[in-house]
Structures are given as structure tokens and as C-alpha cells.
KOLMI-345976 format. One record per atom (N, C-alpha, C, O): y negated, x negated, z; residue in one letter. Coordinates in Angstrom, 1 decimal, always signed. Each point is the difference from the previous one (the first is absolute). Example, Ala and Ser with C-alpha at 12.3 -4.5 7.8 and 13.67 -1.06 7.14 Angstrom:
<atoms>
+--------+--------+--------+-----+
|  north |   east |     up | res |
+--------+--------+--------+-----+
|   +5.7 |  -13.2 |   +7.8 |   A |
|   -1.2 |   +0.9 |   +0.0 |   A |
|   -1.2 |   -0.9 |   +0.0 |   A |
|   +0.0 |   -1.0 |   +0.7 |   A |
|   -1.1 |   +1.4 |   -1.4 |   S |
|   -1.1 |   -0.9 |   +0.0 |   S |
|   -1.1 |   +0.8 |   +0.8 |   S |
|   -1.1 |   -0.5 |   +0.1 |   S |
+--------+--------+--------+-----+
</atoms>
This chain:
<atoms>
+--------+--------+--------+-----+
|  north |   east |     up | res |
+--------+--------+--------+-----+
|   +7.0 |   -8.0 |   +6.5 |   X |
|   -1.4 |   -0.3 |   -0.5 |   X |
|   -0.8 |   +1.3 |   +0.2 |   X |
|   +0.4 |   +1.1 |   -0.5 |   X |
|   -1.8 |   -1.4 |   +1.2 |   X |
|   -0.9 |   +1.1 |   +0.1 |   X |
|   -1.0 |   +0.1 |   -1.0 |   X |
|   -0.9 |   -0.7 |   +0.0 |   X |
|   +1.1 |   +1.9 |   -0.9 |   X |
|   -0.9 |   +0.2 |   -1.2 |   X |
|   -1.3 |   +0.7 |   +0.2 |   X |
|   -0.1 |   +1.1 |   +0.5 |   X |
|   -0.8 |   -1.7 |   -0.7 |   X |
|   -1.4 |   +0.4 |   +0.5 |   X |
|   -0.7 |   +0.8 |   -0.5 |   X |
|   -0.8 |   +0.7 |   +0.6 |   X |
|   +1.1 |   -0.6 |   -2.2 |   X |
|   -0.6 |   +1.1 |   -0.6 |   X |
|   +0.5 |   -0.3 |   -1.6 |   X |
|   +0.3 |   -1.0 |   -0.7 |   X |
|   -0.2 |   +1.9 |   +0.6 |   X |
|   +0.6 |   +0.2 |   -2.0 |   X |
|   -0.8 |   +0.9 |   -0.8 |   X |
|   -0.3 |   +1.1 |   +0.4 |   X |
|   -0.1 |   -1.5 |   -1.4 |   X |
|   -0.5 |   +0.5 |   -1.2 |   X |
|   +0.9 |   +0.3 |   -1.6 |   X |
|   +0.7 |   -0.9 |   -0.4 |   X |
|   -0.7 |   +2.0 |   -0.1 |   X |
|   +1.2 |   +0.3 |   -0.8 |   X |
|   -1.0 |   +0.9 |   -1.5 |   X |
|   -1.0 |   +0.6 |   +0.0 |   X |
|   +1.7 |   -0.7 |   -1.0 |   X |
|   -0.4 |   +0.7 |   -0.7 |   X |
|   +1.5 |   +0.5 |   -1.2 |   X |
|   +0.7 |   -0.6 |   -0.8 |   X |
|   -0.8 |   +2.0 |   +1.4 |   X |
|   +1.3 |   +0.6 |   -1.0 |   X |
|   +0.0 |   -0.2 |   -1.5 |   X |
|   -0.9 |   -0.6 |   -0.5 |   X |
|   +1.9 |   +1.2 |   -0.5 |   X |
|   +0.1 |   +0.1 |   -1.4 |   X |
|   -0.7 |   +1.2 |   +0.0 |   X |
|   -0.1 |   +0.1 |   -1.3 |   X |
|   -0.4 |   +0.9 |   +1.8 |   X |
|   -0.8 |   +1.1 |   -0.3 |   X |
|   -1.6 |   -0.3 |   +0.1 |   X |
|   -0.9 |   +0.9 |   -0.2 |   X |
|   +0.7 |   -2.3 |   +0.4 |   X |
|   -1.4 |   -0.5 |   +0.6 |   X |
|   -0.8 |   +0.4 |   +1.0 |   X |
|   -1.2 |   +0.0 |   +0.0 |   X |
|   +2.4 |   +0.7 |   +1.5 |   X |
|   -0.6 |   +0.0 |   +1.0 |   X |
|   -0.2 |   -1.0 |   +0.5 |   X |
|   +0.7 |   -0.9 |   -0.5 |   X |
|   -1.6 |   +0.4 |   +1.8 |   X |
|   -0.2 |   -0.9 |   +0.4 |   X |
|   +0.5 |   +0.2 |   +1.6 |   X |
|   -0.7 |   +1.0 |   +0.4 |   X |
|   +1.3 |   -1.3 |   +0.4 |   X |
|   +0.0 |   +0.2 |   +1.5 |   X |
|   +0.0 |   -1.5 |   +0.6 |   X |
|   +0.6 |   -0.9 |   -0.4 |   X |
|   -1.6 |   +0.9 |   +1.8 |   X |
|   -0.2 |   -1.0 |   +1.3 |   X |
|   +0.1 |   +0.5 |   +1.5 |   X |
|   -0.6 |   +0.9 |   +0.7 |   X |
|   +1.9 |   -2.0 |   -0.6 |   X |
|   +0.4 |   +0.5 |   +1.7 |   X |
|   -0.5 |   -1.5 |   +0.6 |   X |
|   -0.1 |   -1.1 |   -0.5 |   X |
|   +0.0 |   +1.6 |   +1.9 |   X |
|   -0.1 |   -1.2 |   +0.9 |   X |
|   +0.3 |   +0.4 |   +1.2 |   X |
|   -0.3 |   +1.1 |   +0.4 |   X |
|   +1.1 |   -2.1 |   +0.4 |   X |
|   +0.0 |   +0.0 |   +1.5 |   X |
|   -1.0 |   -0.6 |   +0.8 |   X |
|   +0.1 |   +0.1 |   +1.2 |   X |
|   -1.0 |   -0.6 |   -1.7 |   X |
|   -0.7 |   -1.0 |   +0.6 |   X |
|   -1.8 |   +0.7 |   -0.2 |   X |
|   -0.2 |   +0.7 |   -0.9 |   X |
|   -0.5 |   -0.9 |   +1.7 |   X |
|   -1.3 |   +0.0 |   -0.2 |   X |
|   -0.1 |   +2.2 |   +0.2 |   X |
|   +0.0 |   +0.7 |   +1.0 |   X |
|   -0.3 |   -0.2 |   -3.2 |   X |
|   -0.1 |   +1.1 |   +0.2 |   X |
|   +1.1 |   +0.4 |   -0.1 |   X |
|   +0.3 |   +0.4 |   -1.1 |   X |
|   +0.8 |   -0.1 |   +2.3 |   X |
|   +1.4 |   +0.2 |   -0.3 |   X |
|   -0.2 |   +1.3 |   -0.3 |   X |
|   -0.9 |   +0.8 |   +0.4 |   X |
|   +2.2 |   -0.3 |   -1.6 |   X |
|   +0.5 |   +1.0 |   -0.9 |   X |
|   +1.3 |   -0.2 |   +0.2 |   X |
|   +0.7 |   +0.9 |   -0.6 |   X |
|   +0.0 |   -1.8 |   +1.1 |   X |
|   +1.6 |   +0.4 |   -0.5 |   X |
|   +0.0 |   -0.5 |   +1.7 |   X |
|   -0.9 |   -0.1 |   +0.8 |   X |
|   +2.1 |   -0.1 |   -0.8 |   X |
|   +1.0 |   -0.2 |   +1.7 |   X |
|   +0.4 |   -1.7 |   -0.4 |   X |
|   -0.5 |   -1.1 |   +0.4 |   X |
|   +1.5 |   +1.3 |   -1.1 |   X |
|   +0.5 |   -1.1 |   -0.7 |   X |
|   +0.2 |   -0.1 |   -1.7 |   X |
|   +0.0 |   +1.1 |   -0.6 |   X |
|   +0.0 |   -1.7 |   +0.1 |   X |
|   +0.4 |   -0.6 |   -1.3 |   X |
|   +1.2 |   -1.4 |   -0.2 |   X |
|   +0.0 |   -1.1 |   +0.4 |   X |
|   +0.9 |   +1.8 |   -1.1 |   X |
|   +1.1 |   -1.2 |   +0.1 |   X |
|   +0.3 |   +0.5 |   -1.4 |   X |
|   +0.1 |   +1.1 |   -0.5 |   X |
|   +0.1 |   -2.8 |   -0.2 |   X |
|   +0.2 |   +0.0 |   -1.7 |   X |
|   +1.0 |   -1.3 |   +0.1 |   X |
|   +0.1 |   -1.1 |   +0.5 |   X |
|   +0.6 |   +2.3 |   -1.7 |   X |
|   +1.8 |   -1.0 |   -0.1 |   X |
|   +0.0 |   -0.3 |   -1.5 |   X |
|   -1.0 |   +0.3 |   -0.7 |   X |
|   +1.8 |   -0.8 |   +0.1 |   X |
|   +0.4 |   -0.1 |   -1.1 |   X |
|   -0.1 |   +1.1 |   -1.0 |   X |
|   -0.6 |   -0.1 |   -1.0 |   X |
|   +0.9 |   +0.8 |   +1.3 |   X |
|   -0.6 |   +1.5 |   -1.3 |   X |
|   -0.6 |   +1.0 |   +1.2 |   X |
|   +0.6 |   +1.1 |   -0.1 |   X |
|   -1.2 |   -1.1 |   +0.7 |   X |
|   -0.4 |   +0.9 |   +0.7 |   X |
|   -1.2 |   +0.3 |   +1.1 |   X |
|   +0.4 |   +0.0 |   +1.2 |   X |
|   -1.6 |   +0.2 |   -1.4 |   X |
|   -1.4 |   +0.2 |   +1.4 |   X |
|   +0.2 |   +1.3 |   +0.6 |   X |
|   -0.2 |   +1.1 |   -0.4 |   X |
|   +0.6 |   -1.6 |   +1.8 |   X |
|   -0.2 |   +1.4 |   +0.7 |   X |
|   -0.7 |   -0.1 |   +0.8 |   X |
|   +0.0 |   -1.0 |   +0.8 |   X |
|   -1.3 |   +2.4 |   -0.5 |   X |
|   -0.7 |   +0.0 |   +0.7 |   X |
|   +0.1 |   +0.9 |   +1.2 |   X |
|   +0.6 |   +1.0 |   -0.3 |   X |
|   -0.9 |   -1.1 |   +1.4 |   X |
|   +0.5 |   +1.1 |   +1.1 |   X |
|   -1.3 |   +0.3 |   +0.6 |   X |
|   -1.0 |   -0.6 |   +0.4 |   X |
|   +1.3 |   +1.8 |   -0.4 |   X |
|   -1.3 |   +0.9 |   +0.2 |   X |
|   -0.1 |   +0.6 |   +0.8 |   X |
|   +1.1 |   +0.1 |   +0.4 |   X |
|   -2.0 |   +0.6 |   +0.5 |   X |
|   -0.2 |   +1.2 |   +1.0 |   X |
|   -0.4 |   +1.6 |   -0.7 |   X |
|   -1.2 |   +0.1 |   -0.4 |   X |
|   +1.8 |   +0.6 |   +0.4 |   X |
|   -0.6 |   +1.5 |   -1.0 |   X |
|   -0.6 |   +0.7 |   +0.8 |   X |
|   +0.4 |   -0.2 |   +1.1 |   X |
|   -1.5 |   +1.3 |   -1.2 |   X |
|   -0.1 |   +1.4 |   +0.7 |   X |
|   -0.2 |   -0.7 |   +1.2 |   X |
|   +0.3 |   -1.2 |   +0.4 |   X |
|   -1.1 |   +2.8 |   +0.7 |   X |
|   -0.3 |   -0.4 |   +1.0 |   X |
|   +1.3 |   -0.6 |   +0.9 |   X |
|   -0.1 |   -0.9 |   +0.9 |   X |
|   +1.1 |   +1.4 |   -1.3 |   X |
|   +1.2 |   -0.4 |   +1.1 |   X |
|   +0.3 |   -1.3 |   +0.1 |   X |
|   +0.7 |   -0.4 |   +0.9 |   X |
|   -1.2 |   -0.5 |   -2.0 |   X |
|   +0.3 |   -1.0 |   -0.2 |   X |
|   +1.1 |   -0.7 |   -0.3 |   X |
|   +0.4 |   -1.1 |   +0.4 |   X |
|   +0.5 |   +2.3 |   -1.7 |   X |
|   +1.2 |   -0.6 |   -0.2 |   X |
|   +0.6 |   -1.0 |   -0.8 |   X |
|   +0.0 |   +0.4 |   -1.2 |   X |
|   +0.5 |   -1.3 |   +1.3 |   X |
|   +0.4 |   -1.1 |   -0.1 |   X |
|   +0.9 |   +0.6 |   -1.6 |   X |
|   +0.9 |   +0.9 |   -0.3 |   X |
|   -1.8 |   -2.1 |   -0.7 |   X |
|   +0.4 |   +0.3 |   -1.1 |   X |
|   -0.2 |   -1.3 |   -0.9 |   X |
|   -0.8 |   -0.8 |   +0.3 |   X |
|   +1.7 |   +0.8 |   -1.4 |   X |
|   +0.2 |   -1.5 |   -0.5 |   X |
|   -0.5 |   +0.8 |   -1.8 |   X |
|   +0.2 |   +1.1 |   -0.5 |   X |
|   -0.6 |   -2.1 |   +0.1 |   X |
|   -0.9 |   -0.3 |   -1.3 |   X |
|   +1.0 |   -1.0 |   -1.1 |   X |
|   -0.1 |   -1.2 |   +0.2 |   X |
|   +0.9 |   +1.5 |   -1.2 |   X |
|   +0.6 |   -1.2 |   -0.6 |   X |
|   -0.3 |   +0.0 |   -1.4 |   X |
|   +0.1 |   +1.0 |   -0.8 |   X |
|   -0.7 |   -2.2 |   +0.4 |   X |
|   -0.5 |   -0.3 |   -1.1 |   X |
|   +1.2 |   -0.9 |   -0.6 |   X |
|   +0.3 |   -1.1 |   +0.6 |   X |
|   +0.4 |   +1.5 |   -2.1 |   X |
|   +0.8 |   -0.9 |   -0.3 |   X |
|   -1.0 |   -1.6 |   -0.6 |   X |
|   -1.2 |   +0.0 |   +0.0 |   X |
|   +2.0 |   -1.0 |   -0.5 |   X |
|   -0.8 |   -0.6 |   -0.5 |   X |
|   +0.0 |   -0.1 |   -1.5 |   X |
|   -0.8 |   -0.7 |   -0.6 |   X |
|   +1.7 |   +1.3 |   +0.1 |   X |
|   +0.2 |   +0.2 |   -1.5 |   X |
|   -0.7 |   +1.1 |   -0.5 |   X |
|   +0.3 |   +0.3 |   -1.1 |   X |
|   -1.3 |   +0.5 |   +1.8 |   X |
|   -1.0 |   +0.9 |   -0.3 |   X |
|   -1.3 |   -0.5 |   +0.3 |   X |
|   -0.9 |   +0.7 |   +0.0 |   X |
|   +0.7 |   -2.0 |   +0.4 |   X |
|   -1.1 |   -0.6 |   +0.2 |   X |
|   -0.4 |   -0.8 |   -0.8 |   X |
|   +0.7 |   -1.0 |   -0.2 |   X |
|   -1.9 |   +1.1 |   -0.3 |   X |
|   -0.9 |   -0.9 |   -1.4 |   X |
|   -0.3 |   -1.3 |   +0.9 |   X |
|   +0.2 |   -1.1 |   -0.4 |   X |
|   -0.7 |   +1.3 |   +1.8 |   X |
|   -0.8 |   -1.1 |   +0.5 |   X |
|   +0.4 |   +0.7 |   +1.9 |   X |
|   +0.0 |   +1.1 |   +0.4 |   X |
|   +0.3 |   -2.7 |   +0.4 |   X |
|   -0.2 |   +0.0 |   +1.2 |   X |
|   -0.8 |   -1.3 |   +0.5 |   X |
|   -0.2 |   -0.9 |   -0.8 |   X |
|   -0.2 |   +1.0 |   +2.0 |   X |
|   -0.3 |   -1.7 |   +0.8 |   X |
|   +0.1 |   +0.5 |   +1.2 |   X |
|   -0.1 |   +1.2 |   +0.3 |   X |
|   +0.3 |   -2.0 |   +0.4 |   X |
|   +0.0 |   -0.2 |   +1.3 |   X |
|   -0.2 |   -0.6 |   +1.3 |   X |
|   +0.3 |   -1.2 |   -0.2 |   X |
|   -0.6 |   +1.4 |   +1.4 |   X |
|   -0.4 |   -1.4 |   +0.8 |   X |
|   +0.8 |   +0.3 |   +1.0 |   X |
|   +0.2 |   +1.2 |   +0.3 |   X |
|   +0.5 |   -2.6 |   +0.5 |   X |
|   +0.8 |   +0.6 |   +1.2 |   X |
|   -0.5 |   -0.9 |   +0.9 |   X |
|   -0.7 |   -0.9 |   -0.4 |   X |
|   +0.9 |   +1.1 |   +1.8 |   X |
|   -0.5 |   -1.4 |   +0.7 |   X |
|   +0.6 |   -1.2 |   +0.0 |   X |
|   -0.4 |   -1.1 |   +0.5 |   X |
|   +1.5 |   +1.3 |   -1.2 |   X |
|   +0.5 |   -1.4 |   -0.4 |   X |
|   -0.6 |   -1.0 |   -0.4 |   X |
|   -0.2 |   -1.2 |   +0.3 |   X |
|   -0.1 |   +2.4 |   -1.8 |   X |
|   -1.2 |   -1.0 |   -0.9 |   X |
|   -1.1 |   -0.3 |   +0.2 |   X |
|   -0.7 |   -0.8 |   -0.7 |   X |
|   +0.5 |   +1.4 |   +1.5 |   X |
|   -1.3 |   -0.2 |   +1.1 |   X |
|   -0.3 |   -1.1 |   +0.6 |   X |
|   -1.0 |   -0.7 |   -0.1 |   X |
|   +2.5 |   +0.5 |   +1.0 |   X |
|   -0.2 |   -1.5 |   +1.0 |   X |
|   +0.0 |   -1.1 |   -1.0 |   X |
|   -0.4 |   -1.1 |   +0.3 |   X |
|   +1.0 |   +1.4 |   -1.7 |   X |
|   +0.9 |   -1.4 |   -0.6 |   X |
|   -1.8 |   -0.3 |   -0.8 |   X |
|   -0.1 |   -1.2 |   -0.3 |   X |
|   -1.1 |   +2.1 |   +0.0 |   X |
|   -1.2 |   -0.2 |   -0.3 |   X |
|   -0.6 |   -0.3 |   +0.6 |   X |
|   -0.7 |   -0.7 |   -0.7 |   X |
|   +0.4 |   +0.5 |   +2.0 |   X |
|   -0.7 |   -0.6 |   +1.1 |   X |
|   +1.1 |   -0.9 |   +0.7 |   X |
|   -0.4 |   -0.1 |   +1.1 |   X |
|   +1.6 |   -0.4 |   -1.1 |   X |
|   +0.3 |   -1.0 |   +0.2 |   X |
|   -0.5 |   -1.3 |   -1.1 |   X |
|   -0.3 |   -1.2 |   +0.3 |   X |
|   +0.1 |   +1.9 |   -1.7 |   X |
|   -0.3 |   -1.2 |   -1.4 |   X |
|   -0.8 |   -0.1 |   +0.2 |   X |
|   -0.4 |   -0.7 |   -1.0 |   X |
|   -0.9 |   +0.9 |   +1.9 |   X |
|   -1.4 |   -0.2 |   -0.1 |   X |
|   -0.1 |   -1.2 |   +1.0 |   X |
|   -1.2 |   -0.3 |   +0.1 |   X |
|   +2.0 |   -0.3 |   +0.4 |   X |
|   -0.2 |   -1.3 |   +0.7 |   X |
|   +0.9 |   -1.0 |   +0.1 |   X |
|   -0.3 |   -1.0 |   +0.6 |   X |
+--------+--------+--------+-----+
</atoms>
């Protein structure tokens, strides 16, 4: 499943928004059962770096993937 963009808000009431899609910020995003990881590009070198957000430190997520995407414009007809 390709995740298109995630929105998150920590227990410290940070807020963070990644997306692959449109204004891309992340590479990928893949969210499992306890866990959002985001993969990143750092510094000019561009190194390849992963982002992990548990989810038992998270007040609030949502998310869109193109799954849920097709299965939204498949119900529209």
C-alpha cells in the first residue's frame, strides 16, 4: 500500500505532515501496526534517512493511501 501523505500529532503537542505525493517531503511512508516510518533525504548529500514515529506516543494520526483512493472514486459510480 502506497501512502500518500500523513498527518500526526505527538503527546508533546507537536504536530508533523509528510507526503509523497504533490508537495513531496518524505520518499516513502509505510505505517504498520505500532509504528509510522518516514524516509527521508538529509543534507546536501542526500542521505538516506528513516524517521520512526511510535504509535503509542501519538495523540492523533490520519492518513490517505491510494488504495483508499481508488476504493473513493470507485463508490462514486
Amino acid at each position: 500500500m502506497g501512502v500518500l501523505w500523513v498527518t500526526m500529532k505527538d503527546i508533546t503537542g507537536k504536530s508533523y505532515k509528510y507526503s509523497t505525493a504533490g508537495r513531496k517531503n518524505a520518499l516513502s511512508i509505510v505505517i504498520t501496526e505500532d509504528k509510522i516510518t518516514i524516509g527521508l533525504e538529509r543534507g546536501e548529500d542526500k542521505i538516506p534517512t528513516s524517521k520512526v514515529f511510535l504509535k503509542s506516543n501519538l495523540i492523533f494520526y490520519e492518513y490517505t493511501s491510494d488504495h483508499l483512493q481508488q476504493k473513493r472514486i470507485q463508490s462514486r459510480f
